[in-house]
N, C-alpha and C positions, 0 to 999 in steps of 0.2 A: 718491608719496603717494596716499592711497585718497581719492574722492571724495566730497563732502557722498552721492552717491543712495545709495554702499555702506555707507552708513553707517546712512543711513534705511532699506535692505534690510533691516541687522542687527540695527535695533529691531524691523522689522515681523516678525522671523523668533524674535526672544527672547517678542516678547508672544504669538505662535501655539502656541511650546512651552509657555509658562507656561498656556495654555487647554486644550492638549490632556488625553486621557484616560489616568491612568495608577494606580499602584498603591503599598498603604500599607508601611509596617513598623514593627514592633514597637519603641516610643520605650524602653524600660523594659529595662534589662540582666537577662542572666539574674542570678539569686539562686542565692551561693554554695550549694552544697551543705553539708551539716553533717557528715558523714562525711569522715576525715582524709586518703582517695584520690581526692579530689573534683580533678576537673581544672582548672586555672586558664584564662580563656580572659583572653583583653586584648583593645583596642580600637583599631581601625583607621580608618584614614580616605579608603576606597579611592572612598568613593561620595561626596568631598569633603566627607561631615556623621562626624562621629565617632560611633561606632558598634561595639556587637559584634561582632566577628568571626565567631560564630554564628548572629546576624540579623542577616546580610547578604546580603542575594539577589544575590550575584555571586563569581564563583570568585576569592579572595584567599588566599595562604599568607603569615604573617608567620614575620619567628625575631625574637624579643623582645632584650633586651640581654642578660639570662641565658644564652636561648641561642648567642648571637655566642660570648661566653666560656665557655662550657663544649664550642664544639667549634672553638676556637681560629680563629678568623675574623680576618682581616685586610683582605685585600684581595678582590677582587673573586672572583679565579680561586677561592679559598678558600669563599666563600659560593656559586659557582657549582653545583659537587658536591651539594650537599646538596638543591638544589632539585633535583628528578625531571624536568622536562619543561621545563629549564633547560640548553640546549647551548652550546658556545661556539666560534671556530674566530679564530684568531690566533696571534701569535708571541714573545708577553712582554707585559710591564706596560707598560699603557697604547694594546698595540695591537690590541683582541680589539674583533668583534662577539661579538654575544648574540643568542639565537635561543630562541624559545618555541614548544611542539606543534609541532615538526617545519617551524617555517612558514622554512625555511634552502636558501642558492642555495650561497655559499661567499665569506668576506671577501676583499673588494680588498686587494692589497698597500698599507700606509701612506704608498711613495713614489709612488702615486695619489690617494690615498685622497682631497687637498686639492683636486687638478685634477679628479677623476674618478670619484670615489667616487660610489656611491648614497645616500642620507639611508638610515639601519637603519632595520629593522622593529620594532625594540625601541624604547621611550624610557625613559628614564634621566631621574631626576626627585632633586632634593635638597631634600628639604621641597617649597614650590611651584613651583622653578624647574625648566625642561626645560635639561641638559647635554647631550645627545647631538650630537655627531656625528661622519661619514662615516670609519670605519673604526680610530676615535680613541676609544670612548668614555671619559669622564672615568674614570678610575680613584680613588678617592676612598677614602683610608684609614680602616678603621671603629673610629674613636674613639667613646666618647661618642654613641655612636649610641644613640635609644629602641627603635627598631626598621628591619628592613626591611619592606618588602612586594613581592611581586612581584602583577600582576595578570595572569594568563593569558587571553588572547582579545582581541580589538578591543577598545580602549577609547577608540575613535574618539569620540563626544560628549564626556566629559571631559575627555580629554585631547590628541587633537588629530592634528596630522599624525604620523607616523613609531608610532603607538602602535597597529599594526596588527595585530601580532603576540602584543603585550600591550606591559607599563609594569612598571617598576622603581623602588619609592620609598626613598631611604635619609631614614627622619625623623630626625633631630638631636634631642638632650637640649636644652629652656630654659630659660631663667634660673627658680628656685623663689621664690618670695615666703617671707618669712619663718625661712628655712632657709638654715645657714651647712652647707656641706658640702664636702668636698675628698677627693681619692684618687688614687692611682698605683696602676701597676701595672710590673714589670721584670720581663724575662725574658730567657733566651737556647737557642740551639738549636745543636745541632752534625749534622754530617752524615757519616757514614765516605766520603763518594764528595764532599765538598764544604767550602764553610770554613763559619766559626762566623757563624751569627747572635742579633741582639741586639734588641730592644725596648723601648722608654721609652717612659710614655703616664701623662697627669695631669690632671686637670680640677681646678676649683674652682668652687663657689655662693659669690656673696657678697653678703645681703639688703643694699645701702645703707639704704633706711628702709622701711617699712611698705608703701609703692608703688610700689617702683624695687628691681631685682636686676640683677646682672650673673653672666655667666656663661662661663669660659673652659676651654679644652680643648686640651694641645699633645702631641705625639707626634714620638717619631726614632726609625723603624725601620731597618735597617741588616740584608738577606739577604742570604748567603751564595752564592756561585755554584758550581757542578755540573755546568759543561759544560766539555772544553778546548780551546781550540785549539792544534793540533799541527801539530807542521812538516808542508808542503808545497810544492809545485812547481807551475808551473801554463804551460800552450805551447799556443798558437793550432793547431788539429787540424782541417784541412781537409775530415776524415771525418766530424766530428762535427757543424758545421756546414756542410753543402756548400750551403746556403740565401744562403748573403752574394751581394751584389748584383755583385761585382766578386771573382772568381775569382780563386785567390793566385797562382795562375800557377807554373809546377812546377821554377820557378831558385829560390823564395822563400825567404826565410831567418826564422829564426822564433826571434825573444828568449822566455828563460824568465821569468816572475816569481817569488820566493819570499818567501814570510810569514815569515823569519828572527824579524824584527822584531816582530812582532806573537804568538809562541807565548807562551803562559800555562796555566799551567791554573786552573782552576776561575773563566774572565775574565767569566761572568756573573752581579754580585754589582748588586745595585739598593738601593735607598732611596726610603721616604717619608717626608718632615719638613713637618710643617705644624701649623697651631693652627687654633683657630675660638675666636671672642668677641662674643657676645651679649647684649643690653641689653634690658632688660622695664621698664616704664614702663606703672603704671595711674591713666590719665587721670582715671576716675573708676568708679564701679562697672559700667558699663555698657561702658565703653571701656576699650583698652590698644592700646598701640603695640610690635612688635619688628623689635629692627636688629639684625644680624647680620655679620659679615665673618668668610670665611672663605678662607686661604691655603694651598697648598701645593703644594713641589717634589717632583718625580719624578723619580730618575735612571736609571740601569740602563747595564751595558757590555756588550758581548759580544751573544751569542743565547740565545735559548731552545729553539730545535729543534738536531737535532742528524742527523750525515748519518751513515745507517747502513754506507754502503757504507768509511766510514773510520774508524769505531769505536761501541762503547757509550759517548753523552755523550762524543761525539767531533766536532771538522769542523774545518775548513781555510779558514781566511778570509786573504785580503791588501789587505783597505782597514780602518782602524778601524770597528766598528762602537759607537755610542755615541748615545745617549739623555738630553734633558733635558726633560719637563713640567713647566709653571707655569701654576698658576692661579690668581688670585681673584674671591670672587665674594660679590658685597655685593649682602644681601636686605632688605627691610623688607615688615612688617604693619601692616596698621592694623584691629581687629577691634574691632565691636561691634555696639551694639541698640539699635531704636529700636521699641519697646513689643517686638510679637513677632515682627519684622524684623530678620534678623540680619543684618549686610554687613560684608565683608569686602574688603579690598584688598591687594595683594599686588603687589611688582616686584623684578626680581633685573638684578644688570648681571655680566655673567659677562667677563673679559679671562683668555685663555689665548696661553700662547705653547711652542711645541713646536719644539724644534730635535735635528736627528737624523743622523748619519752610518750609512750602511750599506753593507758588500762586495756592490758588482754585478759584478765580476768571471765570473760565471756566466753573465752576458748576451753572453757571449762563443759560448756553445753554441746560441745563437739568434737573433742575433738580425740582421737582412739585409743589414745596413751595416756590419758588421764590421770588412770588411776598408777601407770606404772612411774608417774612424776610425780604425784602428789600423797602415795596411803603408802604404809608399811606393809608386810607381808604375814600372814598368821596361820594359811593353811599349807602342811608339808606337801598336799597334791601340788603343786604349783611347782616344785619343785621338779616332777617328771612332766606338766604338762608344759613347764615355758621356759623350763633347766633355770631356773633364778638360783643364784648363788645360796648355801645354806644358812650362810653367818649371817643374813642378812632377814629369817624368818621369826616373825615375835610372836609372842604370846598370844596378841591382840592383834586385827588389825586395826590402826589408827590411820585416817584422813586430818592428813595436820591443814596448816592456813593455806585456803588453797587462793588466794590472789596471786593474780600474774602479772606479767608486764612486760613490755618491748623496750628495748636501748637500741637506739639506731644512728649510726654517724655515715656519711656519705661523702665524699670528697669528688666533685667534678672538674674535670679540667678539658680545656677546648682550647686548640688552634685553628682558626680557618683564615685561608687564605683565598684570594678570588684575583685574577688581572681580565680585566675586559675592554673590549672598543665597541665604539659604537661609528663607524662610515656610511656618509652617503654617498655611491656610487655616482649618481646623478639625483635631479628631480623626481624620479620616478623611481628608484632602488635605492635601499639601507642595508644594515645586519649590524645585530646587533650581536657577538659572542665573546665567550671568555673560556679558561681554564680554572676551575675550581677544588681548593685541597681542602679537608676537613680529617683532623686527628684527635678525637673523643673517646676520654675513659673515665667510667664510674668505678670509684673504690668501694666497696659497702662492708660496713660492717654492723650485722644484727645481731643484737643479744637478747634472748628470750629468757627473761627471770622471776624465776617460779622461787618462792620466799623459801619455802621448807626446805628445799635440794640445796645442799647435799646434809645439813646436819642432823635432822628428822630422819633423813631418809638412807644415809651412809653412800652415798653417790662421790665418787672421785669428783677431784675438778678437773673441768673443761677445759682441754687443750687442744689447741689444731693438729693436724695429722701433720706430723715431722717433716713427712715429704713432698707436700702439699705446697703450692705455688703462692704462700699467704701473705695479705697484707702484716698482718699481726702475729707475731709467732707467740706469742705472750698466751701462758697461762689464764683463761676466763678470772673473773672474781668468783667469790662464791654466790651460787645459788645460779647461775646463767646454764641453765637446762640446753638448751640448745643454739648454736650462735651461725650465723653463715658469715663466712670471710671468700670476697668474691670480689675479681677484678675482671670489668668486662669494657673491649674496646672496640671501636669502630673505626678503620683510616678507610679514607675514599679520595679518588680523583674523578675528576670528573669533567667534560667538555661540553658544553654547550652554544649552541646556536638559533637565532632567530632571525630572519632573512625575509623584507619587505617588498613586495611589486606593486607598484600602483599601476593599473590599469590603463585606467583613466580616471579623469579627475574625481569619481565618484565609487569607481571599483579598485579595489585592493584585496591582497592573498597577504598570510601570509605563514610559513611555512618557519617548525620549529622540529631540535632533534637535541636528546641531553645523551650522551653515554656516560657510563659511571662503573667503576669499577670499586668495590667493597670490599676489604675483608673485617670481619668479625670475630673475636675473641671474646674465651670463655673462659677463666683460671680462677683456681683458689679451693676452697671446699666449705664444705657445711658438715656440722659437729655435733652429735649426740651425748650427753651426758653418761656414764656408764656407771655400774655400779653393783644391782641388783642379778642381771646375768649371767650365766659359770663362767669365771676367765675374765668376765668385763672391769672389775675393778684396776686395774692396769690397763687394760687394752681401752684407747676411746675409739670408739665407733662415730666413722665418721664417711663423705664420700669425697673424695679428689678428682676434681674437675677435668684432668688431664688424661683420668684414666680410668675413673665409674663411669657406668653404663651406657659403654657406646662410645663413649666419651675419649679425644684425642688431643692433642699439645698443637693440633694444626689448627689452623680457624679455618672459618666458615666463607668462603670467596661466593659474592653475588656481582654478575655484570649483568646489562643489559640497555638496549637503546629505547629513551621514551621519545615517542611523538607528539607533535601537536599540528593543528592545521583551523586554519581560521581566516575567513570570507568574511569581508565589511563594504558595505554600502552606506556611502555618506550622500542619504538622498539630498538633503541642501544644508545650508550652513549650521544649522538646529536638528538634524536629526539625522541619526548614524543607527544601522541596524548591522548586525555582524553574527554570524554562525560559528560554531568551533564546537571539533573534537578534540580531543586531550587525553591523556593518561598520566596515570599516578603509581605510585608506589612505595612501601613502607618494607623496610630490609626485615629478613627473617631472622631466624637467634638460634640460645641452644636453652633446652628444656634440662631444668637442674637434676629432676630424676629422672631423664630419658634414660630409656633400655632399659631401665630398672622392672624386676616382675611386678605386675599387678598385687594388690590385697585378693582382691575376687580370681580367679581364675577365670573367670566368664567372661572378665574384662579382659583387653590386650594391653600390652606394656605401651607406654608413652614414647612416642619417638625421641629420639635424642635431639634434633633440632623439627624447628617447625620453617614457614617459608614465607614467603615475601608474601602480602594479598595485595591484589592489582584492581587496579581501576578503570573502567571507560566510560567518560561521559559526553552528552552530546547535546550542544546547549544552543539556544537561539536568544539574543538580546539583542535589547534598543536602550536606545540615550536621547533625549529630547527637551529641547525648548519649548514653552507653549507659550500661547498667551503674552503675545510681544515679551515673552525671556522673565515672566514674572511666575512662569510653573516650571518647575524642571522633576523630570517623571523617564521613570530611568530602573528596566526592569530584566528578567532573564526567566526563559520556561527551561525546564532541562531533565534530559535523563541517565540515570547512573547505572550502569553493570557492575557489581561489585563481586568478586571471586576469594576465593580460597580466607576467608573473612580470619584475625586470628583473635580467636577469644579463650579466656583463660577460666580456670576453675581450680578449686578446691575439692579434694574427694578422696579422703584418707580413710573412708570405710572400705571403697570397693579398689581404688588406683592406688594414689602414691599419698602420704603423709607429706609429700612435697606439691605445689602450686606447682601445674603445671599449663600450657598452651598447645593449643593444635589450630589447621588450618580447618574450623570445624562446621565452616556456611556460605553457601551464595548470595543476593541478593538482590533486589530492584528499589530504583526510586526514581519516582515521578516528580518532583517539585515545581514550583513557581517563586522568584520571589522580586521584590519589586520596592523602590521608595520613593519619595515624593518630597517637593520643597515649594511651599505655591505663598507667594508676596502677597496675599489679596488685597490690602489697600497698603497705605505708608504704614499703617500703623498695626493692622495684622498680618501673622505670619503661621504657617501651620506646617509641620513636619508630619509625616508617617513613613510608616514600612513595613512589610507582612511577608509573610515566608507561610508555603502552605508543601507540604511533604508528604506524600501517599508513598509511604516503604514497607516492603514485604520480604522475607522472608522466603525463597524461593526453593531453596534445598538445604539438608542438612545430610554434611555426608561424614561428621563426629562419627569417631568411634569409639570415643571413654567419655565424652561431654554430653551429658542429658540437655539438649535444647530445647527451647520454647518449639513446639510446632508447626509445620511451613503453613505459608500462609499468611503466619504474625507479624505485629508488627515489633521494626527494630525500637530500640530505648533510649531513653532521654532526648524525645523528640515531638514535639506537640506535633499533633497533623497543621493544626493551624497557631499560628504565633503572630502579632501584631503590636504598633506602640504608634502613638499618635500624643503630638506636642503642638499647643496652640499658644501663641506670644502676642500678646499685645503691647505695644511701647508709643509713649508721647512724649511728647515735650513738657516741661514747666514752665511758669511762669520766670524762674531766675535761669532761665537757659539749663539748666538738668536734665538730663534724661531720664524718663521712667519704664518701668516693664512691670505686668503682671504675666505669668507664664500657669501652665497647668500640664501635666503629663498622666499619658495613660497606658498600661504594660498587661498586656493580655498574653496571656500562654492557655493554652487548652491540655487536656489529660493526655500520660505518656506514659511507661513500663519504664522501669528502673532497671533491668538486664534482660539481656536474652538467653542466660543460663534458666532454664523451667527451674530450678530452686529456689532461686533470687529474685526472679518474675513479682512484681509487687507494682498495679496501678497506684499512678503519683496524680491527683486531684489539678482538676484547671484552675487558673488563678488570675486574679485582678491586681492592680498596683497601681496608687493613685498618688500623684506627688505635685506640688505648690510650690510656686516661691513668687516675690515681691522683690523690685530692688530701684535703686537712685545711682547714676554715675555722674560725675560732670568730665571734664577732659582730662583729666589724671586718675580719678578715684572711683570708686562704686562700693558699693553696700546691700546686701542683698539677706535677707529672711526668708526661710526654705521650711518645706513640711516635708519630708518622705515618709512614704508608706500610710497616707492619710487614716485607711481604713485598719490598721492595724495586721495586714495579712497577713496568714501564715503558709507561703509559698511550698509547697511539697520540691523543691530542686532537686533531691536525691534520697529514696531511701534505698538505704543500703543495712547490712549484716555481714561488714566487714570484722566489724569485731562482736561476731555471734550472737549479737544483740539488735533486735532491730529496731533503727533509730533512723531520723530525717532529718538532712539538712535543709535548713529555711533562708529566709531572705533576715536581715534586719527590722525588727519591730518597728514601729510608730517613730519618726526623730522629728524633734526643731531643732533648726540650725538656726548661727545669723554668720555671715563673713564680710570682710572688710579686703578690698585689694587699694593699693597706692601704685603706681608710678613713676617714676621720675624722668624728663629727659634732659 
């Protein structure tokens, strides 16, 4: 718990930002244009007061709800595309980071993610509440959504830790006052390389009286899978890994394993089912209260990447791989005024539970213990050279079935809490600040199950170390070689301020300042199976977080004050140019085998914790009407200092058999990026957006991590990235509306890590997608092509699971959908 003085810090630190000198903006929306190609802009809420989109001195791109549906948006991967300077690198639903202006290292595999993962540099926000975390983020189906927003750049004072790189807000539709309204929408898709998908999704407004509304929204989507798995074979290859601790010894006998059981095709099919139900309640004119609960499952079977070396949307797995997310997460407001003090309060409890099987079967190719989990023992030297118990030496050695597998359950839980005001001193001064609490803990429990262990092999069962801080104090089942039980938490407070001076009518400052005070914990242990070692059969070898290497029952305290500052010029009513420096930041952690000695000696031991990487960028943008309000062209140049960068690795030949992290690089980036919305007659309309990022590589000061060389560039980041959408719509003769639409999604070549191991050029890629549709004033219908040309998008290749394999976009689809309305 924080103490009465951090507390007293926080006030003395909120009333300095409310004093400080900063800069105005324009209260007063723009005025429609009167001409019928006049652009529509909508209003955002990036700088926590709702606002223009056009005056707003900070780089925000929204897609409205119109646009969610007119380019077929669903889930996350789906809205990814469209945003330019928006990359992503993962391996299906529900288990991507997100990455903004190139600021990307390369995502932890998921069966880390809970023990060992880094907090993103992205945040992911649903209305007020922050969801984000470590390698997981919330995947969140886009029903009933008002808008998105993304914000590019630090947005370290608002928003807080992890929102270094930028923030991603999905706002939710609320309940309407006085307004009965209902709608569905039904669609389905098919795929010539995949099975059929389907979609349901409905909302309803329903006014109970004059100051109360409710408001629900439910959705079952149900996608189609497009990758197979196909028979394979699979035999422990003493050439492939000659890295195992315990040499197979050249009599060895080597069991096959085969995925008989497991071939499918098309076994990558997912779902998202969930509602949301919202309540509005106006206390009185000045005041109103919203509660909100919202639910939903994620499933998915199979993969998403797929291994080129054994076909196109082809691979070869032998353990199930299978996926279940659950969340809910219940929000309440309490908003009002008191004269011209406006206060708002806001809390969200977010319970998620994530349970997952995946083939590690692949860790077979690498990994140093191989052979001392998977073969029997036959020769007595072995005995003085690695003291292996005797009872446990055979005749023969035998290599039994050596398939593997991961069991992973995760339990997340989140309170945040936030009260803020927003005051205008006069015409010419605001401030906008709050006090914000955030109380986050991941439970994880992995189980690593290697088939043979223990009856092949005479291995004791897996138990956690007695004294050990564990979620599970439970005896493993059999065959769970090695398992992590780890409870890691995050409380923070935090104060923030944003504080407006206008000038004069066209100059504004405006001055921002977050302080936050962190602590971080680290508890539980991780578990080796015992058995084969003098003494092991009794004793499990295991490490205790509290008290291996380095390792203490205190946590990790980070504080520090971020800044921000930003200069707008609102040359006339249509065009607003504004300057800003900012900073970012992403909390540091603790390394599961810190202090522990190296394999290699050559190498130094891993520190026990690693430390925040910070950010400074420095950005110049414009926002503009053109063309009497019929172009809106709205861009930002910008450059980034990136420090103590933290990237993670695997390296159990010469480090730790444990994934570990260090603060292991500097970096630069140069970008631009920019997007456009131009009316050209009634009846055409053209979107684009382009993101262009020159990032380097500047120093590496790693001292167990082999990085890519200075110089290089960072990963999962095309230099240039672009998307251009052209709409044509007329009228019919029975009063109908019609539209043909056409879109087009360019990404150019990028590097899949910046580990020199894992370094693998990812190909540049096209993506061409259609559709046709009819509305009249209630209904529309619409026929969609995605993916015309059939590509195959390189998004991530990865050797997460020691196999290297890529994830792609979805093949070839037609759709047709159908929406209704009622009012």
């Amino acid at each position: 718990m924080f103490q009465y003085s951090k507390i007293s810090s926080a006030i003395f630190i909120a009333l300095a930002a409310s004093s400080s000198v900063a800069a105005p903006q324009q209260d007063a929306q723009q005025e429609e244009a009167e001409n019928t190609t006049a652009i529509e802009t909508i209003n955002v809420t990036a700088t926590k007061r709702t606002t223009n989109i056009q005056q707003t001195p900070t780089a925000v791109q929204a897609m409205s709800d119109k646009d969610l549906k007119e380019q077929n948006i669903g889930n996350f991967d789906d809205y990814a595309q469209y945003v330019p300077n928006v990359s992503t690198g993962g391996r299906g639903p529900g288990q991507n980071s997100v990455f903004i202006r190139g600021m990307s290292i390369q995502p932890i595999t998921v069966m880390l993610s809970g023990a060992q993962g880094t907090m993103p540099n992205v945040a992911l926000y649903i209305d007020e509440q922050p969801v984000t975390a470590p390698g997981r983020n919330l995947d969140v189906y886009a029903t009933d959504l008002q808008r998105i927003e993304v914000l590019p750049g630090p947005q370290g004072t608002l928003f807080g830790a992890s929102s270094q790189a930028g923030t991603i807000r999905y706002i939710t539709k609320k309940p309407v006052m006085g307004v009965m309204e209902a709608g569905f929408t039904a669609g389905f898709e098919s795929m010539p390389e995949g099975e059929m998908s389907s979609t349901s999704e409905a909302y309803i407004n329903i006014p109970v009286t004059n100051d109360f509304a409710v408001r629900a929204a439910i959705y079952n989507v149900n996608r189609g899978g497009y990758i197979d798995n196909v028979f394979g074979e699979y035999t422990l290859d003493p050439e492939q890994n000659p890295n195992s601790a315990v040499d197979y010894g050249p009599d060895a006998t080597y069991e096959t394993a085969y995925n008989t059981g497991l071939v499918e095709e098309d076994f990558n099919d997912s779902y998202y089912k969930g509602f949301r139900l919202s309540a509005k309640y106006l206390i009185n004119n000045d005041w109103d209260i919203l509660v909100q609960h919202q639910s939903q499952d994620l499933g998915a079977d199979g993969v998403f990447d797929y291994d080129p070396d054994v076909g196109d949307l082809e691979v070869q797995r032998f353990f199930p791989d299978e996926l279940e997310d659950s969340f809910d997460l219940t929000s309440w407001t309490l908003n009002g005024r008191l004269d011209a003090l406006e206060i708002l309060y806001t809390g969200g409890y977010l319970k998620r539970e994530v349970e997952q099987s995946i083939d590690y079967t692949g860790y077979n190719n690498s990994g140093a213990f191989i052979g001392y989990y998977t073969c029997t023992y036959s020769n007595p030297a072995y005995i003085d050279n690695y003291g292996i118990n005797p009872d446990v030496i055979t005749e023969n050695r035998d290599c039994v079935d050596p398939t593997k597998g991961f069991k992973g359950y995760q339990e997340h839980t989140r309170l945040t809490q936030e009260v803020r005001i927003n005051y205008d001193f006069n015409e010419r001064s605001r401030i906008t600040a709050g006090i914000f609490y955030d109380d986050f803990e991941i439970e994880t429990q992995d189980d690593y199950v290697y088939l043979p262990n223990p009856d092949a092999l005479g291995f004791a069962p897996n138990a956690p170390l007695p004294e050990a801080n564990n979620i599970n104090p439970n005896t493993r089942p059999p065959g769970v070689a090695f398992f992590n039980d780890i409870t890691r938490t995050e409380e923070q407070i935090a104060v923030f301020g944003e504080y407006t001076y206008d000038f004069t009518e066209q100059w504004a400052a405006t001055i921002g300042l977050r302080w936050y005070d962190m602590e971080s914990d680290y508890t539980g242990s991780s578990n080796f199976a015992a058995g084969i070692f003098q003494g092991s059969v009794d004793d499990n070898r295991g490490r205790d977080y509290d008290v291996s290497g380095g390792h203490t029952d205190e946590p990790l305290e980070l504080d520090d004050i971020i800044p921000k500052f930003t200069l707008s010029y609102q040359m006339d009513r249509d065009t607003l140019f504004f300057a800003t420096y900012s900073e970012g930041f992403r909390p540091g952690g603790f390394n599961r085998g810190g202090g522990i000695e190296s394999n290699n000696p050559e190498y130094p031991n891993v520190e026990t914790t690693y430390n925040t990487d910070d950010v400074k960028n420095y950005e110049f943008g414009w926002k503009s009407l053109l063309l009497d309000n019929s172009l809106r062209w709205n861009g930002n140049v910008y450059f980034i200092d990136w420090t103590d960068m933290q990237v993670s690795r695997f390296d159990p030949v010469n480090v730790s058999i444990l994934t570990f992290i260090e603060n292991a690089a500097d970096s630069e980036i140069r970008g631009l990026e920019t997007d456009f919305t131009w009316r050209a007659t009634e009846n055409w309309t053209f979107h684009g957006a382009a993101s262009y990022n020159d990032t380097e590589l500047t120093s590496t000061q790693a001292n167990v991590i082999e990085m890519a060389p200075e110089g290089s560039e960072l990963p999962l980041t095309p230099e240039f990235q672009a998307n251009l959408r052209a709409r044509y719509g007329w009228r019919l003769e029975n009063n109908w509306d019609a539209h043909a639409q056409v879109g087009w999604i360019y990404a150019g070549e990028s590097y899949s890590s910046i580990v020199a191991a894992d370094r693998r050029q990812q190909d540049a890629y096209n993506i061409l997608n259609a559709s046709v549709g009819v509305s009249g004033s209630q209904w529309s219908a619409k026929l969609y092509v995605d993916n015309i040309t059939d590509e195959r998008a390189e998004l991530f290749i990865n050797t997460q699971d020691f196999i290297e394999r890529v994830t792609t976009n979805r093949p070839l689809s037609v759709g047709m959908s159908f929406s209704y309305d009622f009012y």
